[in-house]
C-alpha positions in Angstrom: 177.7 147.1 -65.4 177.1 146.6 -62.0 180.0 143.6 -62.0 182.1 146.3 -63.5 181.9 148.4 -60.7 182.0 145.5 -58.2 185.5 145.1 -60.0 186.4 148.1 -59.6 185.6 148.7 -55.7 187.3 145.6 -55.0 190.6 147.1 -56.8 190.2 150.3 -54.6 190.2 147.9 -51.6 193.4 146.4 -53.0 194.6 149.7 -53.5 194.5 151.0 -49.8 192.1 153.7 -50.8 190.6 155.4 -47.8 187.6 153.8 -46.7 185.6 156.9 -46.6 185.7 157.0 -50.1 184.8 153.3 -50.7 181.1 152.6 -50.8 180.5 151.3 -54.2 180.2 147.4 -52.7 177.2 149.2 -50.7 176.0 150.8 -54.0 176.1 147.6 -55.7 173.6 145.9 -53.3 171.5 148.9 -53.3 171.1 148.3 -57.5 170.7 144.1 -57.3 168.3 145.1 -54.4 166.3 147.8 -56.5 166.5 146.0 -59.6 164.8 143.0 -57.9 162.4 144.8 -56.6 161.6 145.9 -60.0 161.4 143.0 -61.6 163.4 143.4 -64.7 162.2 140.8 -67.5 164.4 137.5 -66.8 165.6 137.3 -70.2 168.2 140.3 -68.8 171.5 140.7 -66.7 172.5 142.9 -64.4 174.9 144.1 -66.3 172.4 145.7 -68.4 170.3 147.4 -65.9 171.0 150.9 -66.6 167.6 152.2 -67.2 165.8 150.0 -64.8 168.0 151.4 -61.9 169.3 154.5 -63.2 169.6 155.8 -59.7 171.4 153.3 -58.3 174.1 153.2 -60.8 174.3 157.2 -61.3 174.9 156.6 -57.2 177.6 154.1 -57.9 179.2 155.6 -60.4 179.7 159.1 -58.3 181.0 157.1 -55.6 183.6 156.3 -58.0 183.7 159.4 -59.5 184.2 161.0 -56.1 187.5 158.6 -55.6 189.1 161.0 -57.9 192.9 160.4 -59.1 193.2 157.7 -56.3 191.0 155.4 -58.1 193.2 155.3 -61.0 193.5 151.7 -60.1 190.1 151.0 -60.7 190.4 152.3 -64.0 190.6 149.4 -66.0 187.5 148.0 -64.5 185.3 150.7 -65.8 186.9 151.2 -69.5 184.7 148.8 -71.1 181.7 150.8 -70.6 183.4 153.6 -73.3 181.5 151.1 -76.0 178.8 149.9 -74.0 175.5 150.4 -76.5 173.7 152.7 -73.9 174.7 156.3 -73.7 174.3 157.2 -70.2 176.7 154.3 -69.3 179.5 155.8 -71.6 178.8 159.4 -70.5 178.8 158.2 -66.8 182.6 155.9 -67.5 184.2 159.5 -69.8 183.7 161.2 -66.7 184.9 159.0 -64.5 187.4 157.7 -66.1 188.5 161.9 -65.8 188.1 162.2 -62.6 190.7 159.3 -61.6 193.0 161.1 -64.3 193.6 157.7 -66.5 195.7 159.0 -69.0 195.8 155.3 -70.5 192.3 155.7 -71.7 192.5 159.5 -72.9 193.7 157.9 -76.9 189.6 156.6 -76.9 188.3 159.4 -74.7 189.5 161.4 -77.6 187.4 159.6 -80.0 184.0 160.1 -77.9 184.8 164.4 -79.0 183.1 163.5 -82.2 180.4 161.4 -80.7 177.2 161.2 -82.7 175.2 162.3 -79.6 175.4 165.8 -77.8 175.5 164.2 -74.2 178.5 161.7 -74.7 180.4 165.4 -76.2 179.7 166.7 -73.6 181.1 164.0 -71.0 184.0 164.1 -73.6 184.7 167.2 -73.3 184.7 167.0 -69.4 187.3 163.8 -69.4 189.8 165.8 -71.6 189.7 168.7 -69.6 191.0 166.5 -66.7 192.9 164.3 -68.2 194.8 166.0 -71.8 197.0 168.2 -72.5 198.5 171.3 -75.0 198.3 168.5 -77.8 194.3 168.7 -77.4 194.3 172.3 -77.4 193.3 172.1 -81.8 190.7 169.9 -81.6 189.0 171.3 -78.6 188.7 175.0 -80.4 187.7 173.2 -83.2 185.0 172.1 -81.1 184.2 174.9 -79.6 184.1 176.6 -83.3 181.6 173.8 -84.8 179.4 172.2 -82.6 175.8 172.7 -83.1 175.0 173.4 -79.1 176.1 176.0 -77.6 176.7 173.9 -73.8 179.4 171.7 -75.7 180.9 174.8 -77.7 181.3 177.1 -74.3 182.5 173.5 -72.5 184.9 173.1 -75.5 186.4 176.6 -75.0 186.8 176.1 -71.2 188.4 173.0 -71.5 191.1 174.1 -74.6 191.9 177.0 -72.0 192.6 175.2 -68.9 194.6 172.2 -70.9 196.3 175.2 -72.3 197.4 177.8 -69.2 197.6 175.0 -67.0 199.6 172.7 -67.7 200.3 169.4 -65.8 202.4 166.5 -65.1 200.6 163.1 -65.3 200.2 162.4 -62.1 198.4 165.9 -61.4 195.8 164.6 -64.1 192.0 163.9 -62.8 190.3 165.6 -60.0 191.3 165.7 -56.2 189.1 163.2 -54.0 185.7 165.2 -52.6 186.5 165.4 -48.9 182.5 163.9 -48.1 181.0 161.7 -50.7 177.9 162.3 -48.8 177.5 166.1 -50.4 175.4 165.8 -53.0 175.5 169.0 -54.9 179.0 168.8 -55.3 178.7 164.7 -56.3 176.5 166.4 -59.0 179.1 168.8 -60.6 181.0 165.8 -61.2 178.2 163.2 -62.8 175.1 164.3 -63.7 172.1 162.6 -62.8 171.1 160.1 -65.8 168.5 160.5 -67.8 167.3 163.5 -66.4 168.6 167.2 -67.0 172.6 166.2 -68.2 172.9 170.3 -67.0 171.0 172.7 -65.8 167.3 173.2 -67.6 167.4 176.1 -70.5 164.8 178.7 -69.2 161.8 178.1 -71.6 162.5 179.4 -75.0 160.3 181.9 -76.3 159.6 183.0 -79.7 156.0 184.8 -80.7 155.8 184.1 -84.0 156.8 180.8 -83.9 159.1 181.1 -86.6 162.8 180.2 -87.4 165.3 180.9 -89.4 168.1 178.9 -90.3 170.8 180.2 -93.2 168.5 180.8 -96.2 165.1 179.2 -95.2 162.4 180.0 -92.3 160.6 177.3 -90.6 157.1 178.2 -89.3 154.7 176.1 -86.8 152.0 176.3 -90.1 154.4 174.1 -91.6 154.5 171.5 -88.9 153.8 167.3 -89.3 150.4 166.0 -87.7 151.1 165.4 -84.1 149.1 162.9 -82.8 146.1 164.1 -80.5 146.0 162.8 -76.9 144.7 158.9 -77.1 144.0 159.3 -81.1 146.5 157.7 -83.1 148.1 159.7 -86.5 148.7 157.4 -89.5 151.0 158.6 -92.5 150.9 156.1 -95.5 153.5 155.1 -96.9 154.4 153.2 -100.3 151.6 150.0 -99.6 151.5 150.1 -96.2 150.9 152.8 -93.1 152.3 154.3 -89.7 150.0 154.8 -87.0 151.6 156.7 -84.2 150.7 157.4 -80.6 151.1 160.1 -78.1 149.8 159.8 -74.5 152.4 161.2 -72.2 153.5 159.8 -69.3 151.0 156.8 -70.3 153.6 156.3 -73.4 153.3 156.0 -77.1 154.3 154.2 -79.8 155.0 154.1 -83.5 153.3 150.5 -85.5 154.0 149.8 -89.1 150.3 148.1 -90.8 150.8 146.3 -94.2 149.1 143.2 -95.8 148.2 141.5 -92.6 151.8 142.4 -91.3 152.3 144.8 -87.9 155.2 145.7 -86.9 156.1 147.5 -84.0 159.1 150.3 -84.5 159.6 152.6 -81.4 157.9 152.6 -77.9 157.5 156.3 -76.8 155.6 159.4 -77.6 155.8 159.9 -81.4 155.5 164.1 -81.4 156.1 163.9 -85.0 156.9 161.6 -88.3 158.4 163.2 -91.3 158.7 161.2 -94.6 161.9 162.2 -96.5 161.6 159.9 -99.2 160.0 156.4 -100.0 162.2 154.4 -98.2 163.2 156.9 -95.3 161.4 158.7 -92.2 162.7 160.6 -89.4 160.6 160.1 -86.1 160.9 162.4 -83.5 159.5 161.6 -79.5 159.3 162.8 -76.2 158.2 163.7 -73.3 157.7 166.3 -70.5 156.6 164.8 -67.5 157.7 166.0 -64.0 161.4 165.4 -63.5 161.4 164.1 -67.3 162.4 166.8 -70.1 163.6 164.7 -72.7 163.6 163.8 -76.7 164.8 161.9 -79.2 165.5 161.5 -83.1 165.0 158.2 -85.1 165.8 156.9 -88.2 163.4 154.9 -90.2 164.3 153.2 -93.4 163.2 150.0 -95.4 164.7 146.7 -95.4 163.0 145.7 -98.1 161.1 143.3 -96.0 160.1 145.8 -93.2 161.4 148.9 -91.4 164.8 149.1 -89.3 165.0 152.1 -86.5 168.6 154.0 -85.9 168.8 156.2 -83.2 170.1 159.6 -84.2 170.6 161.7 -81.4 168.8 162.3 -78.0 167.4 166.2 -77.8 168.8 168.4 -75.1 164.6 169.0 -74.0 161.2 167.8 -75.0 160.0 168.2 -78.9 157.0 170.2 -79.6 156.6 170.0 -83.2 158.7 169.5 -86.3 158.5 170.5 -89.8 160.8 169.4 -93.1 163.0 172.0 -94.7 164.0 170.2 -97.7 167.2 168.6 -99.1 166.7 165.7 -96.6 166.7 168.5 -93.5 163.9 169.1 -90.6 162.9 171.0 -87.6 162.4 170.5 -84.6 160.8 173.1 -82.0 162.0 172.0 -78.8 161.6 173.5 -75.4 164.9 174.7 -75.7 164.8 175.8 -79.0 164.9 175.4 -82.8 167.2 172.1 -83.8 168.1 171.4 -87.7 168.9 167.8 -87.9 169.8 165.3 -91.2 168.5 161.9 -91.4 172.4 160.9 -89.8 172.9 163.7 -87.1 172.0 167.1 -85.9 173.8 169.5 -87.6 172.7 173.5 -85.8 169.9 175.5 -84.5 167.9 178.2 -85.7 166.8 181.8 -84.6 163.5 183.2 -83.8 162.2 185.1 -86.5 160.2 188.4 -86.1 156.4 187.7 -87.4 152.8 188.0 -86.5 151.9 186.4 -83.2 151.1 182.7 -82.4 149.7 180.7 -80.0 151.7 180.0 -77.3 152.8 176.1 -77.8 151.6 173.7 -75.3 
């Protein structure tokens, strides 16, 4: 990625942009200098340093970003990371592929609306509102009609109204250049920092009785998984084997599959909770809350037959506190944020705090 955006700073150059606006060369040293100094394993490129030096590139990429509609010529350079296989980097090219109003681009922008995870919707839903048109209006209220979060329906709505009342040639597409690329509040607004708060922090959800509703079921903490206690490992068995799971916040965790002789390791990261849905399939959900970290995750775990394979569902919007099943292949998960209903292939809505008797207050 860090080539890429090499590429793309040297096509700004060619372009004449004003140098005030040009500093991604200098961002690119800054990442091969932090990256170094971090001594990623050598078996990896820079191109694939995205979590090792998410700073760095969340830096570059806003220095782009910042360029606005003048660095449509750069455009070209940063499609590629639209299918990239990590979701920041996608999020991070959607916007800035809005900002410099590449209307080439906005056919596959359009496809990232109904993108499995919440965060690349919601750096969809930003590109399209700088770069579409009355002929996205549908499937933007659609959007805004269905989603399961209410950030991407309420960023759906805003964007089906301004592609709607204001109307624009091409050329007006994307966003003006920021007039100091040094302001970083307003670099913010247009790319939020990666792997950290993708908008601003929900206040703390609070519900007494620890109990959800969601359409004809409620969901109580007394029906929660085992969550692992701090430096014990959970097991679950399962068919001939077991699952012992970790959780040891910011030290990590991690989620080991024992059978015959055989260990296999599935997921590194905090296991909050495992939840068999049938012999061959688990959902495991992780986290972790941890200063500037607020973060989860859903995985899928099914059987190859000769071992376990792991699918990433969806990232949470905040940090898991416990999950529960709900039957016909559904669970729950309480997260600091809320109550999330997901299936083994997606999330699919969120639930309501139910009046009840009083709980402990989660931890």
């Amino acid at each position: 990625m860090l080539s890429l955006i090499a590429a793309a700073s040297l096509q700004l150059s060619a372009a004449d942009t004003p140098a005030l606006l040009l500093r991604a060369e200098e961002c690119v040293e800054l990442a091969d200098h932090l990256t170094t100094h971090m001594g990623p394993p050598v078996d990896r490129v820079a191109d694939e340093l995205v979590l090792d030096a998410p700073f760095a590139f969340s830096r570059c990429m806003n220095e782009l970003a910042a360029v606005g509609r003048d660095g449509e010529a750069a455009a070209a350079s940063i499609r590629p990371l639209l299918d990239h296989p990590d979701l920041g980097a996608r999020s991070a090219a959607l916007r800035v592929l809005g900002h410099f109003g590449d209307t080439e681009s906005l056919p596959e922008v359009r496809a990232h609306l109904d993108a499995a995870d919440w965060f690349e919707t919601l750096a969809a839903i930003d590109a399209v509102s700088l770069l579409g048109g009355a002929e996205d209006v549908v499937q933007l209220q659609n959007l805004a009609a269905g989603h399961w979060l209410e950030e991407a329906r309420a960023g759906a709505w805003a964007a089906a109204d301004r592609v709607r009342y204001n109307l624009r040639t091409d050329h007006e597409r994307g966003s003006d250049p920021a007039e100091n690329v040094r302001d970083e509040e307003r670099l913010e607004r247009r790319l939020p920092k990666l792997g950290y708060y993708p908008f601003e922090s929900p206040a703390r959800d609070t519900c007494p009785s620890e109990a959800f509703r969601f359409r004809d079921r409620i969901i109580s903490r007394q029906a929660a998984a085992e969550r692992p206690a701090y430096e014990e490992p959970a097991s679950l068995a399962v068919m001939d084997g077991e699952f012992r799971y970790t959780n040891e916040g910011e030290w990590g965790g991690e989620l080991d599959w024992h059978a015959g002789g055989v260990d296999q390791r599935l997921i590194t990261d905090n296991v909050v909770a495992l939840i068999q849905l049938d012999d061959q399939t688990l959902i495991a959900v992780t986290g972790l809350d941890h200063l500037s970290f607020n973060r989860g995750n859903l995985y899928r775990v099914s059987s190859s037959g000769t071992g376990w394979v792991v699918t990433e569902i969806s990232s949470l919007p905040s940090v898991p506190y416990w999950a529960a099943p709900m039957g016909d292949g559904l669970i729950g998960v309480r997260t600091y944020g809320g109550f999330i209903v997901a299936s083994q292939d997606a999330i699919i809505g969120m639930g309501q705090c139910e009046p009840g008797p009083f709980a402990a207050p989660i931890r």
